[in-house]
C-alpha positions in Angstrom: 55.1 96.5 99.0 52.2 99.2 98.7 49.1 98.3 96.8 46.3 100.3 95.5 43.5 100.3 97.9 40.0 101.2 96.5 37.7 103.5 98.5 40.7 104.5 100.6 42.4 106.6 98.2 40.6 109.7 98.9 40.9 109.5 102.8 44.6 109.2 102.2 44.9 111.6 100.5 43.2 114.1 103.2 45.2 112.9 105.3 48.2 114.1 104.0 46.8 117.2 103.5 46.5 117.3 106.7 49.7 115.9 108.1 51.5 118.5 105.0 49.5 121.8 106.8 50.5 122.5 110.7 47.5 123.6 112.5 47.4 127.8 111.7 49.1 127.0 108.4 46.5 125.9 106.2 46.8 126.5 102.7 45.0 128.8 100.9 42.1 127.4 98.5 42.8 128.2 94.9 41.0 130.6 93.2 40.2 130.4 89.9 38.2 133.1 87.5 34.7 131.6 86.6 34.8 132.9 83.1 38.2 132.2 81.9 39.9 129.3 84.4 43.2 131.8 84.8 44.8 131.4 88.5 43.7 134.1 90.5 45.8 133.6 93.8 49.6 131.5 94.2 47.4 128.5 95.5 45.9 128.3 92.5 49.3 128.8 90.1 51.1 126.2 92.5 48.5 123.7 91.4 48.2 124.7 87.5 52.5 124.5 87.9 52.7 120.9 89.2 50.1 120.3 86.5 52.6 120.8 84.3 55.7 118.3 85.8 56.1 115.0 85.9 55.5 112.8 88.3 58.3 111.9 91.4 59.9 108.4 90.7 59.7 105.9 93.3 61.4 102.7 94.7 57.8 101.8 95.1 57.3 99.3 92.2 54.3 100.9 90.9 53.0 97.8 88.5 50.5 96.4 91.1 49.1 99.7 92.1 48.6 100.8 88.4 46.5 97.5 87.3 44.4 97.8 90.4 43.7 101.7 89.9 39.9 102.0 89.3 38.8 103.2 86.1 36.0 105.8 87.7 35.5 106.9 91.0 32.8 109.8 91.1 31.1 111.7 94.0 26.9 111.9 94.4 25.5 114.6 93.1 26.9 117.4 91.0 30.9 118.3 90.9 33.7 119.1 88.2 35.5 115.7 86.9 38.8 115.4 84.7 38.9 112.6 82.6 43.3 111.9 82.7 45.2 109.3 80.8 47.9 107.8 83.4 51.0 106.2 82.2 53.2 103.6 84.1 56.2 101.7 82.7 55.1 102.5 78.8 51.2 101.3 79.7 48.6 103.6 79.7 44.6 103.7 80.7 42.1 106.6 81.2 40.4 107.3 84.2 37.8 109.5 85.5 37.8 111.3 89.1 34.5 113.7 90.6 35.3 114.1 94.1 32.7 116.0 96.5 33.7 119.7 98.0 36.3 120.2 95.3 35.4 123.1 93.3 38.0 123.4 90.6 38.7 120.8 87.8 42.6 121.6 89.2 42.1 120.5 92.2 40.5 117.2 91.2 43.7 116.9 89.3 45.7 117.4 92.1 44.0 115.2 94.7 44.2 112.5 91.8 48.2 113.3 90.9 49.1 113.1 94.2 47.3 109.8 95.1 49.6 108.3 91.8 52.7 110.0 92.7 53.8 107.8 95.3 54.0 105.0 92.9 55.8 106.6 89.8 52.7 106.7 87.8 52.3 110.1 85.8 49.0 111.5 84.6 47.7 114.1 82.6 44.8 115.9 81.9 42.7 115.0 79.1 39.7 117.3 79.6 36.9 117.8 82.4 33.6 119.2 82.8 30.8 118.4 85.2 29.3 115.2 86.6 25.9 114.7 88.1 25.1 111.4 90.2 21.7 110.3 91.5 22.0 107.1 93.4 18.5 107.5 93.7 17.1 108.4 90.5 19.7 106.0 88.9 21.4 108.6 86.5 24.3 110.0 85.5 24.9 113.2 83.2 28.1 113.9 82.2 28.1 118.0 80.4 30.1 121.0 80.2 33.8 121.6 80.2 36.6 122.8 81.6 37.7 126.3 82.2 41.3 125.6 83.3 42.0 122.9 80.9 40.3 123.8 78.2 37.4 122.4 75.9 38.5 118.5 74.9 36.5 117.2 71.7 34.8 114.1 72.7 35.6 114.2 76.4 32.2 114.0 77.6 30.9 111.1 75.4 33.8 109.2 76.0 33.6 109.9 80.0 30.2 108.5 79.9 31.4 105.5 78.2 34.2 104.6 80.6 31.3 105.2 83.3 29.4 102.7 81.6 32.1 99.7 81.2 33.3 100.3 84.9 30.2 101.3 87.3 27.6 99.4 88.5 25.0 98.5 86.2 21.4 100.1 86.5 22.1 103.5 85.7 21.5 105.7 83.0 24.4 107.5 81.3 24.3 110.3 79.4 26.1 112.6 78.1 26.4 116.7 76.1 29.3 118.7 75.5 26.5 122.2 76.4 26.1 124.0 79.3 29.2 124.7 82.3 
């Protein structure tokens, strides 16, 4: 029986990347047009089209893996986040992903969809913008929004809120809906 594994999520993940691309055959990195979001290249419409479909079931019961998915894993310093509800047998939660190098909000979907697929669980995109993490300075900022997905009411403030309830105490969170 698979269970979710914290902190290992994201080097799975690469690694089916890299096991899914033959050596020569690597993927092209999605383009997407600063101003509006709209695809610009196929690797960039293959992403926004799996957006768009549901998740692959699996014999994988995926109760165990759901429960134990964290609530907010975010990279240090400054990257696009989606905030995404995710749904598993008729139970839902929000969760926030910022992963470092990723430079599209649909790719951070991705990366996240396909970490979830395994186990049944479906997700969806709620809204996104930008993160900034200092370890150092102890602060957070979440601002901004989403190009690809689109401006979400709220997304922001409620971001830095599920930061708050589920990261480490100590830092300061805050939060604006300005800026990109």
């Amino acid at each position: 029986q698979h269970s979710w594994m914290p902190g290992y999520g994201v080097i799975f993940i690469l690694l089916i990347f890299r096991i899914r691309m033959a050596p020569g055959k690597r993927r092209p990195r999605p383009k997407f047009d600063e101003e509006t979001g709209a695809p610009l290249n196929a690797a960039a419409r293959e992403i926004l089209e799996r957006h768009g479909r549901e998740a692959v079931g699996s014999d994988v019961d995926g109760s165990n893996a759901f429960e134990s998915i964290p609530a907010v894993e975010i990279a240090e310093g400054v990257w696009k986040y989606v905030q995404m509800e995710i749904e598993y047998g008729g139970r839902t939660r929000v969760i926030v992903r910022s992963y470092q190098d990723l430079l599209y909000h649909a790719e951070v979907y991705e990366v996240t969809a396909a970490q979830l697929r395994p186990f049944g669980i479906r997700c969806r995109v709620i809204g996104g913008g930008r993160i900034r993490c200092d370890s150092v300075q102890r602060e957070i900022a979440v601002y901004g929004y989403s190009k690809t997905f689109g401006r979400s009411p709220g997304c922001n403030e409620r971001t830095a809120e599920i930061i708050r309830d589920h990261m480490v105490s100590g830092h300061k969170v805050t939060w604006s809906d300005s800026g990109y």
